[in-house]
C-alpha positions in Angstrom: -72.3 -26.8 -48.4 -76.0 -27.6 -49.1 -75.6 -27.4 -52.6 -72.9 -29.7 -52.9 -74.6 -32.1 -50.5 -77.2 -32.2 -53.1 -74.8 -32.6 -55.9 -73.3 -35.6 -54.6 -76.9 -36.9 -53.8 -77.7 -36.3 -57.6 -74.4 -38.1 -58.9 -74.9 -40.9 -56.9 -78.6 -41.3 -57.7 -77.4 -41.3 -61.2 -75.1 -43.7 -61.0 -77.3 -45.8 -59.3 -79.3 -45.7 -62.3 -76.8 -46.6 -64.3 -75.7 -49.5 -62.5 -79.0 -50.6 -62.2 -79.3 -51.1 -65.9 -75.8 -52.3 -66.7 -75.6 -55.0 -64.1 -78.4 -57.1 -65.5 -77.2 -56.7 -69.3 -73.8 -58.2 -67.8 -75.4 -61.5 -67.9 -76.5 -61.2 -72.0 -73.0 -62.9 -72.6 -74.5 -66.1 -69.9 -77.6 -66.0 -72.1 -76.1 -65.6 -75.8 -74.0 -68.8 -74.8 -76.7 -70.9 -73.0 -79.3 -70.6 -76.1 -76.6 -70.3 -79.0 -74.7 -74.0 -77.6 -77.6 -75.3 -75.7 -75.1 -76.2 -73.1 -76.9 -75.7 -69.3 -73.6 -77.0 -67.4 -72.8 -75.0 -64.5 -76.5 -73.1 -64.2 -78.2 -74.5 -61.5 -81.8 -74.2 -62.0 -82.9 -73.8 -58.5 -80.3 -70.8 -58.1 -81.7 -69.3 -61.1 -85.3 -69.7 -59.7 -84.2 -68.5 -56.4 -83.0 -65.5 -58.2 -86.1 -65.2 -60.0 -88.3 -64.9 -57.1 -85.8 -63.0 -54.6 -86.3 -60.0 -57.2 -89.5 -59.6 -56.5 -88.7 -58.3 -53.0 -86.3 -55.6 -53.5 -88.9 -54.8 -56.4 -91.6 -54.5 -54.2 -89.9 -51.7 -52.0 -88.7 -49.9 -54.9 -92.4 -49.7 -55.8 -93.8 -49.0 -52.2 -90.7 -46.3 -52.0 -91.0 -44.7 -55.2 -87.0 -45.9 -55.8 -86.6 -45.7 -59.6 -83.8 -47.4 -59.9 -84.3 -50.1 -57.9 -87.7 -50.7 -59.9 -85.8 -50.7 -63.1 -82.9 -52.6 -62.0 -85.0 -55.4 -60.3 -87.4 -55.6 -63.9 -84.4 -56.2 -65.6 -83.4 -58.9 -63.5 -86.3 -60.2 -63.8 -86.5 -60.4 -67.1 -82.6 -62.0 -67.2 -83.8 -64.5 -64.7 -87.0 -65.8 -67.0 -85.0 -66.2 -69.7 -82.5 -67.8 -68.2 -84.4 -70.1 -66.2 -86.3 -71.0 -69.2 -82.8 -71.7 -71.4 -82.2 -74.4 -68.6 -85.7 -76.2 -68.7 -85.5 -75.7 -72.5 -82.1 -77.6 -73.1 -81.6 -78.6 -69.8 -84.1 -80.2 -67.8 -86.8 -81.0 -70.9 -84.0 -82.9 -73.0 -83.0 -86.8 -72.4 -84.4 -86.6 -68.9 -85.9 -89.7 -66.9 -89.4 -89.4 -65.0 -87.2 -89.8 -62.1 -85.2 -86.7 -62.9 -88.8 -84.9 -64.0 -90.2 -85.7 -60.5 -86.9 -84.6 -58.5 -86.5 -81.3 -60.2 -90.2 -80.9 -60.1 -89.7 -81.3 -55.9 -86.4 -78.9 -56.2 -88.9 -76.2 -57.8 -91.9 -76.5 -55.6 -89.6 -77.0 -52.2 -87.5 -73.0 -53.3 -91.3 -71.7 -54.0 -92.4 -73.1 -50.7 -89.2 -71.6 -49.3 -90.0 -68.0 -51.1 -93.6 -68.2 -49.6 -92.3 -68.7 -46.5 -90.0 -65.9 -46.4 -92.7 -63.5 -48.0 -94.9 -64.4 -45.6 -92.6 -63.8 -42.7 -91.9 -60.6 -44.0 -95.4 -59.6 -44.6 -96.4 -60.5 -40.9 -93.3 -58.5 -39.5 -94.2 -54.9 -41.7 -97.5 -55.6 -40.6 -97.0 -56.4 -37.1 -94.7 -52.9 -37.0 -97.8 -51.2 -38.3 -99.6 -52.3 -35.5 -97.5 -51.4 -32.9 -96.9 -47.8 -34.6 -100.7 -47.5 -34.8 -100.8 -48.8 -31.0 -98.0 -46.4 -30.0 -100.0 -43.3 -31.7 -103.6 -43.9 -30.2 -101.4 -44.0 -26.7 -100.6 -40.4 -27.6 
């Protein structure tokens, strides 16, 4: 029983991997056709900033868990999101743009980093607010 336990523990781990690594090469198609027409209708730049930053999260505990595939899947989305985000300032935003719609994409950017800073900081205060009640909890011991 143990054994196949472990098995199915080492299938799905590796199929984690592998989905981790296929799931962010889905969108090379998105990408070939953004930089090969220079078309950016239908990507929304804050969603693909939003994406951009959100990775850095599930990166984060990957890292602080030692979670292989989660560090490798949330790199490559990372990279996917950079490259896409800069396909839509490339031929998007930077072409045949007014100041006006410079300023208001400018405010779009800085109000989802504001929002991404927020939430980082929230959970920041709540991992280290649980560490302080474990320590709390094991000096009461």
């Amino acid at each position: 029983m143990k054994n196949t336990k472990h098995l199915n523990k080492k299938v799905i781990a590796t199929s984690m991997l592998i989905v981790g690594v296929i799931m962010p090469l889905v969108q090379i198609p998105q990408i070939r056709t953004l930089y090969s027409t220079k078309v950016t209708a239908g990507l929304s730049l804050e969603t693909w900033v939003m994406y951009l930053f959100l990775c850095f999260i599930p990166l984060a505990y990957g890292i602080a868990y030692k979670l292989t595939p989660l560090i490798i899947s949330n790199i490559l989305w990372t990279i996917v999101n950079i490259v896409v985000v800069v396909g839509i300032i490339k031929y998007g935003v930077a072409q045949n743009v007014s100041s006006m719609d410079s300023l208001i994409i400018i405010n779009s950017i800085g109000k989802l980093l504001s929002l991404v800073s927020l939430l980082l900081f929230s959970v920041a205060l709540i991992l280290f607010s649980l560490d302080l009640l474990k320590l709390n909890h094991a000096k009461a011991r």
